[in-house]
Every structure is written in structure tokens, then in C-alpha cells.
TIBA-404786 format. One record per atom (N, C-alpha, C, O): x, y, z; atom name; residue number from 0; residue in three letters. Coordinates in steps of 0.1 Angstrom, whole numbers. Atoms other than C-alpha are relative to their C-alpha. Example, Ala and Ser with C-alpha at 12.3 -4.5 7.8 and 13.67 -1.06 7.14 Angstrom:
BEGIN
       u       v       w   atom    nr   rest
       9     -12       0      N     0    ALA
     123     -45      78     CA     0    ALA
       9      12       0      C     0    ALA
      19      12       7      O     0    ALA
      -9     -11       0      N     1    SER
     137     -11      71     CA     1    SER
      -8      11       8      C     1    SER
      -3      22       9      O     1    SER
//
This chain:
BEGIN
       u       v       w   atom    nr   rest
      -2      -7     -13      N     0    UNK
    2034   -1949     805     CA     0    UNK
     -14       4       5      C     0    UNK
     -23       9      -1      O     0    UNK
      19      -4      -9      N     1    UNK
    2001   -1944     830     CA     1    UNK
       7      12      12      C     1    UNK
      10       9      24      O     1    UNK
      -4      -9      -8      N     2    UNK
    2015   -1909     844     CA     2    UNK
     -13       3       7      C     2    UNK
     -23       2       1      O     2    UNK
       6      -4     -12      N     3    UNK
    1997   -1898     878     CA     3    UNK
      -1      18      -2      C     3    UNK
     -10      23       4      O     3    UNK
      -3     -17      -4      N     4    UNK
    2006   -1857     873     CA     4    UNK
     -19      -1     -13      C     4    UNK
     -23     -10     -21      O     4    UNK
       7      -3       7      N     5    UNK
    1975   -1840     859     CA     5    UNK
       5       7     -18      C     5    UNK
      16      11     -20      O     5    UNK
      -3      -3       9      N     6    UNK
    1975   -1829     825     CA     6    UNK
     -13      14     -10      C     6    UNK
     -22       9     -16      O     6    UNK
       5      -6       6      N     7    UNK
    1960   -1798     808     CA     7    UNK
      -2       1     -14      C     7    UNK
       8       6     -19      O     7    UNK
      -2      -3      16      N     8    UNK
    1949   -1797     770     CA     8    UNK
      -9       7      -3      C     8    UNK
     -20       7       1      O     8    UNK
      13      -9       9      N     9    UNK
    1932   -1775     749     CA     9    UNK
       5       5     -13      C     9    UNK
      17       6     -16      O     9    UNK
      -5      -4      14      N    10    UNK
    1932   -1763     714     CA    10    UNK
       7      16       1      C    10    UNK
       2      23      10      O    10    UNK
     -13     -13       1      N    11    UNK
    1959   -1731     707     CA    11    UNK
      -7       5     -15      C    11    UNK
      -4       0     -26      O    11    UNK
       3      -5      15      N    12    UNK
    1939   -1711     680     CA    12    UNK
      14      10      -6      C    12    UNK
      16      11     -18      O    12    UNK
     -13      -8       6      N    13    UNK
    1975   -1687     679     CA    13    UNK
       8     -13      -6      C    13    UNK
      16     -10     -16      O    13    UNK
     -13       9       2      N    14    UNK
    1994   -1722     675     CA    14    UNK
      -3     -11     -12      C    14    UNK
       5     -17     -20      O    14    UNK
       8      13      13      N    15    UNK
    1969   -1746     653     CA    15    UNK
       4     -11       5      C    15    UNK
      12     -18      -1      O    15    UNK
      -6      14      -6      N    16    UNK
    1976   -1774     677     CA    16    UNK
      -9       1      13      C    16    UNK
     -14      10      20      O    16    UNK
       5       0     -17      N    17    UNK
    1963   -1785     709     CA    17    UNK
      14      -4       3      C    17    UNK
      24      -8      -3      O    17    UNK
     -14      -5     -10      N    18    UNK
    1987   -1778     738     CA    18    UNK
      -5     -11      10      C    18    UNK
     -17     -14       9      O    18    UNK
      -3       5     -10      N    19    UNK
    1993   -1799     766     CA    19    UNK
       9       3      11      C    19    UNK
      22       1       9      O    19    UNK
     -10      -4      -7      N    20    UNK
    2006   -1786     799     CA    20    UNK
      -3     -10      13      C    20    UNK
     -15     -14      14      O    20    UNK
       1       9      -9      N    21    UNK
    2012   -1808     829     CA    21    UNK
       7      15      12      C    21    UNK
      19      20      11      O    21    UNK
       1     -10     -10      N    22    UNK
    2008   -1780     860     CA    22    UNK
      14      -2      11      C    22    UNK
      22       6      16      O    22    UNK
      -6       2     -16      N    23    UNK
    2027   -1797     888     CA    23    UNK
      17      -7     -13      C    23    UNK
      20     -18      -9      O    23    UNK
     -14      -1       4      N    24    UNK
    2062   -1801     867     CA    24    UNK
       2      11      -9      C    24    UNK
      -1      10     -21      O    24    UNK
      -3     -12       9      N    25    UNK
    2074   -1765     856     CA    25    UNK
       7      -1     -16      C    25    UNK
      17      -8     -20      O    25    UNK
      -1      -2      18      N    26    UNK
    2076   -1759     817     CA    26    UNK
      -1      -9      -5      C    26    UNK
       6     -10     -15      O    26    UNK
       2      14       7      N    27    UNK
    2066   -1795     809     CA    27    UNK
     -10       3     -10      C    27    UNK
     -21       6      -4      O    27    UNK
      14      -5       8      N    28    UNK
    2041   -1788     779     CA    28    UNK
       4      -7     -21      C    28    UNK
      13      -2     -29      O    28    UNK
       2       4      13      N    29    UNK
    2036   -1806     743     CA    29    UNK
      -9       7      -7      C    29    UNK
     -17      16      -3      O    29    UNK
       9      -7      10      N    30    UNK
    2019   -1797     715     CA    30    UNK
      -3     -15     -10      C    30    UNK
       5     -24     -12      O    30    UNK
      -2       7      12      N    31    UNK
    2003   -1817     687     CA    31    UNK
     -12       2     -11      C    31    UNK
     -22       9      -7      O    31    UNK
      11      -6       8      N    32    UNK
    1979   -1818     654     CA    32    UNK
     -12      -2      11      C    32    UNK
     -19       7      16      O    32    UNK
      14       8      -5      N    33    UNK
    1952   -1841     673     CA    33    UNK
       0      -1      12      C    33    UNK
      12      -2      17      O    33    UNK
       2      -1     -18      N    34    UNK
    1940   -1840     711     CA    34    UNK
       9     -17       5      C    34    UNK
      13     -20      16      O    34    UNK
      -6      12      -4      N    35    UNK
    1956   -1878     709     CA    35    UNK
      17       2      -2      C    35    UNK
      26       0       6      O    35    UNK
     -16      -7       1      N    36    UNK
    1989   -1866     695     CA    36    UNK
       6       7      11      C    36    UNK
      17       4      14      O    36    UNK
      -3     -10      -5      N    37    UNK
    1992   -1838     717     CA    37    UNK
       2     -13      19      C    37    UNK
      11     -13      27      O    37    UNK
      -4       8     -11      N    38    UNK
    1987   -1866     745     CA    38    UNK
       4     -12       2      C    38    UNK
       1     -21      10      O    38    UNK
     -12       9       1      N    39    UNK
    2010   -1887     736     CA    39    UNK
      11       4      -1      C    39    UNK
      20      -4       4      O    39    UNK
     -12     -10      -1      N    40    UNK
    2036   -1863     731     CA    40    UNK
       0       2      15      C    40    UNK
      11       0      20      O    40    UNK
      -5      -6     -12      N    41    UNK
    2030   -1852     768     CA    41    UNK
       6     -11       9      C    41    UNK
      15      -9      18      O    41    UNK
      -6      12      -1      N    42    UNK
    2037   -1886     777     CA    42    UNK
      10      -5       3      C    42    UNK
      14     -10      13      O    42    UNK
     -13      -2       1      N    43    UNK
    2067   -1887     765     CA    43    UNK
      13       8       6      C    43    UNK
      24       6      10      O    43    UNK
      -7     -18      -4      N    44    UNK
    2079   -1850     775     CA    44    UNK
      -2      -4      14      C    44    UNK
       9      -4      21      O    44    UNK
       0       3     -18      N    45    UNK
    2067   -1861     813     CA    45    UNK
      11     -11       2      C    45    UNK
      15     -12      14      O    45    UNK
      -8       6      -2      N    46    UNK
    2090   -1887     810     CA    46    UNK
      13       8       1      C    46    UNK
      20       6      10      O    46    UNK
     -17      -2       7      N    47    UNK
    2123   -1869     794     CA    47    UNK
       2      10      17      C    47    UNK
      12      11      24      O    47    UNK
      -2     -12      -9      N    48    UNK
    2113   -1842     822     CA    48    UNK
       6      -7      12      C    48    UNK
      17      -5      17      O    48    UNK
      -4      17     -13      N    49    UNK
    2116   -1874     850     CA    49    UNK
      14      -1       3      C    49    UNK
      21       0      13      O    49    UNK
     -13       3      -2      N    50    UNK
    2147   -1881     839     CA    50    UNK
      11       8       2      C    50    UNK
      20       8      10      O    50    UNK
     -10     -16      -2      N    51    UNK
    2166   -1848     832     CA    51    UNK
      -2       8      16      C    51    UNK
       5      18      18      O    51    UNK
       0      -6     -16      N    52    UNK
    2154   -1838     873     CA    52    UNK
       6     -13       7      C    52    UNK
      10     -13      18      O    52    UNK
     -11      12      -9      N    53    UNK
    2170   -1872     881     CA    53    UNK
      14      -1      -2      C    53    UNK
      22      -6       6      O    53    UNK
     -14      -1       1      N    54    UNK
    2199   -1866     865     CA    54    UNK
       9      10       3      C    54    UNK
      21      10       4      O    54    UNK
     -11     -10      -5      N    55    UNK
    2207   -1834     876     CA    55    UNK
      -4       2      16      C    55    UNK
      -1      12      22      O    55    UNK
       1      -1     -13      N    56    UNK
    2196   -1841     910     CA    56    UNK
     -12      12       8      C    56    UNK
     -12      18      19      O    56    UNK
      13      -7      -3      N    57    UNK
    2163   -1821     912     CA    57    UNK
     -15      -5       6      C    57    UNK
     -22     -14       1      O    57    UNK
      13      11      -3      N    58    UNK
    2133   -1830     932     CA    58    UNK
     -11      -1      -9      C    58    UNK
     -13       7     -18      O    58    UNK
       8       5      10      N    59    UNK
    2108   -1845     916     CA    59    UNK
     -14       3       9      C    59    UNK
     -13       0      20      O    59    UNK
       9       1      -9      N    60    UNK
    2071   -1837     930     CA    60    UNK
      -6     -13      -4      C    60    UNK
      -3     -20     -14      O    60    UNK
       9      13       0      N    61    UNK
    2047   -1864     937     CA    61    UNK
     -12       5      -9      C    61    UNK
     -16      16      -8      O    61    UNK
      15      -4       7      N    62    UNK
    2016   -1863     915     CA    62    UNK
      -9       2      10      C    62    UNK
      -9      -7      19      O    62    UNK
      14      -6      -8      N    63    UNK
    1983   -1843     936     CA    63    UNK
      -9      -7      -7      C    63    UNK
     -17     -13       0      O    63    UNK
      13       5       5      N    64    UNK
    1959   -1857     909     CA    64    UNK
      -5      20      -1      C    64    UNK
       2      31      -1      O    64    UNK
       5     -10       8      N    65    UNK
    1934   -1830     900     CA    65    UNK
       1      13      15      C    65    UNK
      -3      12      27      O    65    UNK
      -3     -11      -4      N    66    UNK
    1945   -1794     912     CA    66    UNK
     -14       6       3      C    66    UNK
     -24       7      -4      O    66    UNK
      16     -13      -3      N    67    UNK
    1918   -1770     930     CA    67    UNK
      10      16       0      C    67    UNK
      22      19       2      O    67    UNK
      -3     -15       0      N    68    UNK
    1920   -1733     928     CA    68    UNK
     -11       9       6      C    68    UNK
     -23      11       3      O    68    UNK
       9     -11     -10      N    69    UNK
    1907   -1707     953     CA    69    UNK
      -7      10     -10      C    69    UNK
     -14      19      -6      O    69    UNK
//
């Protein structure tokens, strides 16, 4: 998969994992031991999320690419 949504990762010293959150689809977020695991999991999870807003008839946003903040 070559997903378009941005993706956040960083190490979780409460969790012992790096976290992965993808901003522009609400509660989409993996975890894994290794910064590669963790983004390959989100991978995945951005997909299931894809499908589960297609199947229940939810819009889907378009990927922005990299988010700015005021």
C-alpha cells in the first residue's frame, strides 16, 4: 500500500512502542516494537479504516499531505 494521508510516529515511553497516528482519519493509530513495525501496522489500520467508512457509508477525506499548524 503507498497511502497519501500523513502519518505521525514517535516512541511512547508510557507504552514501550512507537505509536503511529495518521491525523486526517479520526482514531486511526498503530503501535509497534520497531519504528518499521509500527509503520507497517499503520498501513494496514489505514486500510481496515478505508474499508469500515466504505462500508458503513462514511466519507472518506482526501489525503492534504503534510499538515501546517497556526
Amino acid at each position: 500500500m503507498n497511502s497519501k494521508y500523513e502519518i505521525i510516529l514517535y516512541w511512547s515511553e508510557e507504552d514501550g512502542a512507537f505509536v503511529a497516528e495518521v491525523p486526517e482519519l479520526p482514531g486511526c493509530m498503530a503501535d509497534g516494537r520497531t519504528y518499521q513495525e509500527a509503520l507497517t501496522n499503520t498501513e494496514q489500520i489505514i486500510q481496515e479504516w478505508l474499508e469500515t467508512a466504505k462500508q458503513l457509508g462514511r466519507p472518506i477525506p482526501e489525503p492534504k499531505g503534510r499538515l501546517s499548524y497556526a
